[in-house]
C-alpha positions in Angstrom: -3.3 44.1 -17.9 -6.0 43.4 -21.0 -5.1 44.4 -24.5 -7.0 48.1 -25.6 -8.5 47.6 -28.7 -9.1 50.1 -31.2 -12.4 51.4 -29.9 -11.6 51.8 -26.5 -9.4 54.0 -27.7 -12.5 55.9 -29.6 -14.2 55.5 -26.5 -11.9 57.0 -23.9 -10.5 59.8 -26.3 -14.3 60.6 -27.2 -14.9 62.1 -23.4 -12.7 64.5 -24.2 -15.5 66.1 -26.1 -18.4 65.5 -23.3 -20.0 68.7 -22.0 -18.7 68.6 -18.9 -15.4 69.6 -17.0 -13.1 66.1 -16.6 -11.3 66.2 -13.3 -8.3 64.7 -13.1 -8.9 60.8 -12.1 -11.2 61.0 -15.1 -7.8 62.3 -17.3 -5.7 59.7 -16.0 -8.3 57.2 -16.3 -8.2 58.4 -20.4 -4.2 58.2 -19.9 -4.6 54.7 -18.9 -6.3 53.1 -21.5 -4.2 55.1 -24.1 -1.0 53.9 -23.0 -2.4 50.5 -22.2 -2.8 50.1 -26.3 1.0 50.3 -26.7 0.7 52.8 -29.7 2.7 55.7 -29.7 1.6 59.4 -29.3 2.3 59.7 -33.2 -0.5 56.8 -33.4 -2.7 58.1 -31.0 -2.8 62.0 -31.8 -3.4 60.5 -35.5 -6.8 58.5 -34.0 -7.8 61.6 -31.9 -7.6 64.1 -34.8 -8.8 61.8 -38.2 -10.7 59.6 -36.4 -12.6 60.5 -33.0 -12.5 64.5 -33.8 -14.1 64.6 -37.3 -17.2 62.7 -35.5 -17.9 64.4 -31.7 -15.9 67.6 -32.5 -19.9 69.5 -32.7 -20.7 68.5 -29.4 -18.4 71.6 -27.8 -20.4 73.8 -30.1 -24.2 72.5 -29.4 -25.9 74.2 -26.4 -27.3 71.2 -25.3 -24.5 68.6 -25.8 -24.0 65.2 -25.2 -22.5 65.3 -21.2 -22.7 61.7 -19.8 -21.5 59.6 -22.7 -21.4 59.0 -26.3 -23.5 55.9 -27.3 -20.6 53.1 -28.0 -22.6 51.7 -31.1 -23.0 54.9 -32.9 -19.6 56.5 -32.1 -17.5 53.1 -33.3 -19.3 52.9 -36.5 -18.8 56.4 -37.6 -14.9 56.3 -36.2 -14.7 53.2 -38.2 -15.9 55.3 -41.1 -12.9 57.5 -40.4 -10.3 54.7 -41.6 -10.8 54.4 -44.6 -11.1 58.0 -45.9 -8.2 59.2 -47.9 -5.7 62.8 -48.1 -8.7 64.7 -48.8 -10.1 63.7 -45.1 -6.9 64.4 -43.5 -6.9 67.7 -45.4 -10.2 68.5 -44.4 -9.1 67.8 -40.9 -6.5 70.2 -40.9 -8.4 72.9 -42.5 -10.7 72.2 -39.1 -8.0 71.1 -36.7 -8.8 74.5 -34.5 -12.6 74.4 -33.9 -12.4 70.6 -34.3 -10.1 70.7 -30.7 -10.9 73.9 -29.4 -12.8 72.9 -26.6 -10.6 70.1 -25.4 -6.9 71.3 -26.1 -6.0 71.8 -22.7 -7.3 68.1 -21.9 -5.7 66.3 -24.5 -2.4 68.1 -23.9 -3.2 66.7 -19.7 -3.6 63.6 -21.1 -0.3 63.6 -23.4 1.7 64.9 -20.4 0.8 61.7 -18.4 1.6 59.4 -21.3 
């Protein structure tokens, strides 16, 4: 079993905001590499809400969204912008928390169920 580090994490919780349906083998696959890093669902809702939401959370609301992928470069640098912002970015996520997960809150609670 390989060690997850922190951007595969980015990486697999970011197709949760793809423009496309994710059928279940793709859920499990996320499920996998999630429980894989050892953190625990405390940990990892924190990374999918402050981290990997504040950055792809437009691509449910563009018409033409990103669908295959998000480019690995671009999404790790700007989730490793995420870290080091303060209360007022966890406020602000909050504040957004609905239209930040609206199109992928069934998903992610799939994905918590199979943690």
């Amino acid at each position: 079993m390989s060690v997850v580090c922190r951007e595969d994490i980015w990486l697999a919780l970011s197709d949760l905001w793809l423009d496309t349906e994710l059928d279940d083998g793709r859920l499990e696959a996320i499920a996998q590499v999630l429980r894989r890093s050892g953190l625990s669902r405390a940990q990892l809702e924190a990374i999918f809400l402050y981290e990997v939401a504040p950055v792809v959370w437009l691509n449910h609301w563009s018409v033409a969204g990103v669908w295959s992928a998000f480019d690995r470069d671009w999404l790790c640098a700007q989730c490793q912008r995420q870290l080091g912002r303060g209360r007022w970015h966890r406020l602000r996520c909050r504040v957004l928390r609905w239209p930040m997960t609206y199109g992928c809150r069934a998903e992610w609670q799939q994905v918590v169920a199979r943690l």
